[in-house]
Phi, psi and omega in degrees: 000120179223152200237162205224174200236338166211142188261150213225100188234201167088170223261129140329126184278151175251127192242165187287157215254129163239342202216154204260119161233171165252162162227134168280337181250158165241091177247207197309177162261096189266170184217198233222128154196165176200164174251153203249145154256180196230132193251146161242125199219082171198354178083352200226166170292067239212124146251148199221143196218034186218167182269019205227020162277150190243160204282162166291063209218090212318309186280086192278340199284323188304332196295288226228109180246134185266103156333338196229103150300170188307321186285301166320263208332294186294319172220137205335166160318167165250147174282146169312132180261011171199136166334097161306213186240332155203142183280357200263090191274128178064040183311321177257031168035033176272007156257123176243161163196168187266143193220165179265154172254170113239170205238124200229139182195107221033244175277353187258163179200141194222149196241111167261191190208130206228160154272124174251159185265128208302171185051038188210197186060082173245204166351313176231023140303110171265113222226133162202117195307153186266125168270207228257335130321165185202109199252144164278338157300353186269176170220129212228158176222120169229184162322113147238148205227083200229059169086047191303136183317301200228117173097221169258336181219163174233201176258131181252162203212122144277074233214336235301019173262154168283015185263095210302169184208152179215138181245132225213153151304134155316164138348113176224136184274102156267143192269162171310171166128131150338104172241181207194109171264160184201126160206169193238108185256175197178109191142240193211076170164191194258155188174128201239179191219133175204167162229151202254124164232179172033024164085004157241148163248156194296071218284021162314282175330307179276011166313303191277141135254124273195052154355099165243113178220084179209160228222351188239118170297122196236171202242151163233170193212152194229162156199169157166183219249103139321054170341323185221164181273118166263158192225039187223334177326106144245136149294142183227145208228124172232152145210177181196155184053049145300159190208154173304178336275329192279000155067218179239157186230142165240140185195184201334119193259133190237137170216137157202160177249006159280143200313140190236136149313288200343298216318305174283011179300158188242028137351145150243151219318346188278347213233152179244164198267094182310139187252153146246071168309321141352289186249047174027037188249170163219174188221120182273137171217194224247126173271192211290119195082003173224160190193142161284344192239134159333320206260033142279348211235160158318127136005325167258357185226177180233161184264127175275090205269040169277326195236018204017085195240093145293148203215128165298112167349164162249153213084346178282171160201128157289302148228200196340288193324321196267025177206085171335089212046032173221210198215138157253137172269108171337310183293296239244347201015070152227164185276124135240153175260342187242235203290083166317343177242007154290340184291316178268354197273289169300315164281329184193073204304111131357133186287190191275332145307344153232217188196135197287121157262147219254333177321253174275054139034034199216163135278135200236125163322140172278145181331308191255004173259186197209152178251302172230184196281314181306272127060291185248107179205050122295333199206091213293335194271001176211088184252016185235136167285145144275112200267349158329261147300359186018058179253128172294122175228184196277161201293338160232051148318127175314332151299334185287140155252253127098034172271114155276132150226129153314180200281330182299350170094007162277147197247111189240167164272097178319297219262025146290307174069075193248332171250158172230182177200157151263116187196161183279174174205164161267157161193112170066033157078032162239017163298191341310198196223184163261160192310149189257071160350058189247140172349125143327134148125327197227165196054082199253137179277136204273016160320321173289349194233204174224176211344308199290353192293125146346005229303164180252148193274322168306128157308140146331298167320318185286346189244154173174149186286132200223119208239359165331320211190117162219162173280252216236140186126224145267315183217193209187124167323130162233120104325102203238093175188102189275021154253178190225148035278186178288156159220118137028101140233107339173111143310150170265163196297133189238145161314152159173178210223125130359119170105325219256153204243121189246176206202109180248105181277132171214190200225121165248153173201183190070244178200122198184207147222134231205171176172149186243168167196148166279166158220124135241099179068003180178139209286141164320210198260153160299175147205150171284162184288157184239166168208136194240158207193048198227115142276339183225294181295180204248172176221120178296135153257179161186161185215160173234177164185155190238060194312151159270347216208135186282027197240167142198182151254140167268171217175107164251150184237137177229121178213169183035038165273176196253097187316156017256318201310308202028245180240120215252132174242152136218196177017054187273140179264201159159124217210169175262159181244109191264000000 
């Protein structure tokens, strides 16, 4: 389950053809339109029309530092005095960095600020940062480090409407010439490839659309003709009808006009042709929807090898169309026609943690089980999922990752708030401080990191452990900081494993306005501010993040709270999601 990060949203333009291309492979045709919101990310009510909003944050330059200064921007690429070896700068997607977005919607447009993978987001990128919200017309994009093709990370397309979005390389100088593109997908959905030269993009290219459903990294190959030499050339990454959890992954992208193994290869028409350049050889393998083999093929389908065809089981479906007066089901990609859960009954038994409804057609968590930690709010003393057991347990529990140890070697619950330390702190870039009375766990030091740390902005004075009124424990975190903009406090650096998908919960109450954000080694997703307005009750957040990097921090922003109470957090948690 993953909640996402950036949105890519408005209609594909139809624009004039400048450059001659191929495609080799062919499926359905999809086709493009999308919507744009308009986010507020100040806590206050602000529409804005200009391109200078900063995040609400006092210290804003550290939040979003951009790979692309202003001087790239202004001026084009130098073209290259010979065909490189590949034009695609950060082709495998092992660089990020944080960049401003901005979100344009009629005359207002407000600028957030995300991690992006560096030398990408250009032009035709139809883009919006993702909140807190979740739109199915977007297209959201992050790190993914679940096994990557080339490196450590690959690009994950986050897309389930059927309407393609598209995501593009900054401004790259290219020479004339033929070229011969390659990249390696992989996961559940369609995705297509195009490029923008001379202010068109190139609607040859978007002919296709590309069905990917494998579990398996496959390979696709592009070619097509650069007629004049440019300094505007963007690749463009489109998908749609993506579906969880990995949705589609992309990864090392090669584009060159140098003589390749491939060019002379004896493929055969079934099979796509792989380069090994290294040992100047090539590898043929079975492109997308052909196979020699059954485990070449989707999960729902079989191999025909007479025609090297994949082909749907019988009973199976990839969607509706393929089950005549029934229906198909996503999870199970089978046809029923009645009774959705005789259907999962026979085929694919509901897990044991939930219980089927025939209703809304889903597994529904059972009353004492758990999926995620959102999920566990019966027992205010077991607010943590056991993803293990899909059992609600106590905040220190071996699941909660949410840990500090100190230089002394003590192990605290950050997000209990049950301890303090004496320790120096930052605030607002003018630390250390002299040692404090502070939350365990919190006023996270910038030691841990590099240029870009978050540091934190709140006084000491404004946070302290409250023991008046908690969800579970003794106390409970008070935010006492009835002004605005909001300001920041800064977790100390937490444990966590690359790649893995976590799932976070905490309980707010009393009175104010808030917002969470991750940082690992880069910034998370934005989010909008929430506001709260309980004398007595608790109100659950949750969150899910997926780090590229193994430390990360959490970061609460509080602002315009309220006596006597003002703004109360407890038991925030963070658990893995299987």
């Amino acid at each position: 389950m993953k909640l996402y990060r950036y949105a890519f949203l408005a209609a594909l333009l139809s624009l004039s053809l400048t450059a001659a291309c191929s495609v080799t492979q062919e499926t359905p045709q999809k086709s493009q339109n999308g919507q744009n919101n308009n986010n507020n990310n100040n806590g206050q009510n602000n529409n804005n029309n200009n391109n200078n909003n900063k995040p609400n944050d006092a210290q804003s330059d550290n939040d979003a530092k951009s790979d692309n200064d202003a001087k790239s921007d202004d001026n084009p690429p130098e073209l290259p005095k010979e065909h490189p070896a590949n034009i695609i700068l950060n082709g495998s997607f092992e660089e990020w960095a944080d960049e401003a977005v901005v979100t344009k919607k009629n005359n207002d447009s407000t600028t957030d600020y995300a991690s992006m993978p560096k030398h990408w987001n250009g032009t035709k990128s139809k883009q919006q940062n993702g909140k807190a919200q979740v739109f199915e017309s977007a297209l959201y994009i992050y790190p993914y480090g679940g096994s990557a093709h080339d490196g450590k990370l690959a690009l994950m397309m986050q897309r389930t409407h059927n309407d393609q979005e598209r995501f593009s390389t900054k401004p790259l100088a290219v020479l004339a010439g033929d070229y011969k593109c390659s990249l390696w997908v992989r996961g559940n959905g369609y995705v297509r490839v195009g490029y923008n030269v001379n202010g068109a993009i190139n609607a040859n290219y978007y002919n296709v659309a590309q069905l990917v459903a494998s579990s398996e990294w496959r390979l696709i190959r592009h070619s097509f003709t650069i007629n004049e030499d440019a300094t505007d050339f963007e690749l463009i990454l489109a998908a749609s009808g993506t579906k969880p959890e990995d949705h589609v992954q992309v990864d090392d992208i090669v584009c060159t006009a140098r003589p390749m193994p491939c060019d002379n290869n004896t493929c055969e028409d079934w099979q796509i042709c792989a380069d090994n350049v290294a040992a100047n050889s090539f590898t043929c393998l079975p492109k997308l929807g052909k196979c020699s083999k059954n485990e070449e093929c989707a999960v729902y389908e079989e191999c025909m090898v007479a025609d090297h065809t994949c082909v749907l089981k019988e009973g199976m479906c990839a969607k509706s169309s393929d089950c005549p007066g029934a229906t198909c089901d996503d999870l199970t990609n089978m046809c029923y026609a009645e009774s959705y859960c005789a259907m999962r009954a026979e085929s694919a038994p509901c897990p044991l943690y939930t219980v089927c409804n025939d209703d809304k057609k889903a597994c529904e968590i059972r009353p004492e089980s758990c999926y995620t930690s959102k999920d566990c709010t019966a027992d205010a003393e077991k607010p943590v999922c056991h993803v293990g057991s899909h059992t609600c347990v106590a905040m220190d529990s071996g699941s909660n990752v949410f840990v500090y140890t100190d230089e002394e070697n003590n192990t605290f619950l950050s997000g209990a708030f049950e301890d303090t330390e004496n320790k120096p702190t930052y605030s607002n870039q003018n630390g250390p401080t002299n040692p404090q009375n502070v939350p365990a766990g919190w006023f996270g030091l910038r030691a841990y990191y590099d240029y870009y740390f978050p540091e934190n902005e709140i006084s000491s004075d404004n946070v302290s452990l409250y023991t008046a009124r908690k969800h579970g424990g003794n106390s409970s975190l008070q935010i006492n900081f009835p002004g605005q903009p909001a300001k920041r406090l800064t977790s100390e650096a937490f444990k966590v494993t690359p790649g893995v998908n976590y799932t976070c919960t905490y309980y707010v109450s009393g009175k104010g306005q808030y917002r969470h954000r991750t940082y690992c080694k880069a910034w998370g997703k934005d989010t909008e501010f929430n506001t709260v307005n309980e004398s007595s009750n608790w109100k659950q957040e949750s969150f899910t993040f997926t780090p590229s990097s193994d430390e990360c921090m959490l970061i609460i922003y509080a602002s315009n709270t309220e006596g006597p109470e003002h703004l109360l957090i407890d038991d925030l948690s963070c658990s893995r999601t299987y």
